[in-house]
C-alpha positions in Angstrom: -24.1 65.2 -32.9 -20.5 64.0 -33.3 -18.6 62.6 -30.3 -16.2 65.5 -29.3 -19.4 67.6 -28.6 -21.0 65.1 -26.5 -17.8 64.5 -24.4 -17.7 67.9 -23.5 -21.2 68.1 -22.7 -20.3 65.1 -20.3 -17.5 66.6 -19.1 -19.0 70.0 -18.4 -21.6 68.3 -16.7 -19.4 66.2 -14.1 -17.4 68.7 -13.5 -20.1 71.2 -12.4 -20.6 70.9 -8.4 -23.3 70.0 -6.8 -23.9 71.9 -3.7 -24.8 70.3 -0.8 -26.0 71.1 3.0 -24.0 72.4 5.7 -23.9 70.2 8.8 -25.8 72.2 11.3 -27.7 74.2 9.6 -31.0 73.0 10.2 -32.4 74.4 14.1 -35.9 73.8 13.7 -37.3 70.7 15.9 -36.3 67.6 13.1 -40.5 65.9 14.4 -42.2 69.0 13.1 -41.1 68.2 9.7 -41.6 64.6 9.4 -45.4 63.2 8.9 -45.0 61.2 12.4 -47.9 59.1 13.1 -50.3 60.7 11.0 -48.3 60.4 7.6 -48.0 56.7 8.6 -51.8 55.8 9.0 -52.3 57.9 6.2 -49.7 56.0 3.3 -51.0 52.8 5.5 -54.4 53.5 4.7 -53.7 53.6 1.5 -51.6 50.3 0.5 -54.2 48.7 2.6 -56.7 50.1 -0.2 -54.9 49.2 -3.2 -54.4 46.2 -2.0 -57.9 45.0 -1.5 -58.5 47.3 -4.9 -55.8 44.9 -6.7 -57.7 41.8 -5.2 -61.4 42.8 -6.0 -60.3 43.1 -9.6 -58.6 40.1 -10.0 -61.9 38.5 -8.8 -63.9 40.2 -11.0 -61.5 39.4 -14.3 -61.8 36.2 -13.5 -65.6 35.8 -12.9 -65.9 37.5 -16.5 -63.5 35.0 -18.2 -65.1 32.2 -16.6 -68.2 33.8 -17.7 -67.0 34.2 -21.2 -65.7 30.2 -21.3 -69.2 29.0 -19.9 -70.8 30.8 -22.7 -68.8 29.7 -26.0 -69.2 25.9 -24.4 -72.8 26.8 -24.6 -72.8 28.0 -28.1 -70.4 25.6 -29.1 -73.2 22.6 -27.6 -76.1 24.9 -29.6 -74.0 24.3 -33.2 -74.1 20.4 -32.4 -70.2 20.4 -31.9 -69.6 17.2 -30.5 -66.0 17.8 -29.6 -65.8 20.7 -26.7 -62.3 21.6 -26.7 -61.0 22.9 -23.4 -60.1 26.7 -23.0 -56.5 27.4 -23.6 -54.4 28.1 -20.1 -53.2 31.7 -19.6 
């Protein structure tokens, strides 16, 4: 695509207006379309979840690489290794 054809895409596309909203239009009651309370518990509710979902994994990652250590020091003591080297640090 050469240049002059991508400028003019660029320039028919900043020049094309974007409508927007009329002041006043709106003359419902603004609280019946906002979650209010509800919506908040709700999205609440759920960070709280993740949260503790994103914490319960991280435990259980870890328990499996500690897991995983314990048992190459074991097979490294089994194949008469005399030198244990130490895990490498993430």
């Amino acid at each position: 695509m050469s240049f002059g054809v991508l400028a003019s895409y660029v320039i028919v596309w900043l020049a094309d207006p974007t409508p927007s909203p009329t002041p006043g239009e709106f003359t419902g009651n603004e609280n019946d379309v906002t979650p209010g309370v509800i919506g908040f518990v709700a999205t609440a509710f759920i960070a709280v979840a993740a949260v503790l979902l994103i914490i319960d994994m991280t435990r259980r990652i870890r328990r499996v690489r500690y897991r995983a250590e314990a048992q190459e020091r074991i097979a490294a003591e089994e194949a008469g290794e005399t030198e244990v080297r130490p895990a490498p640090e993430d």
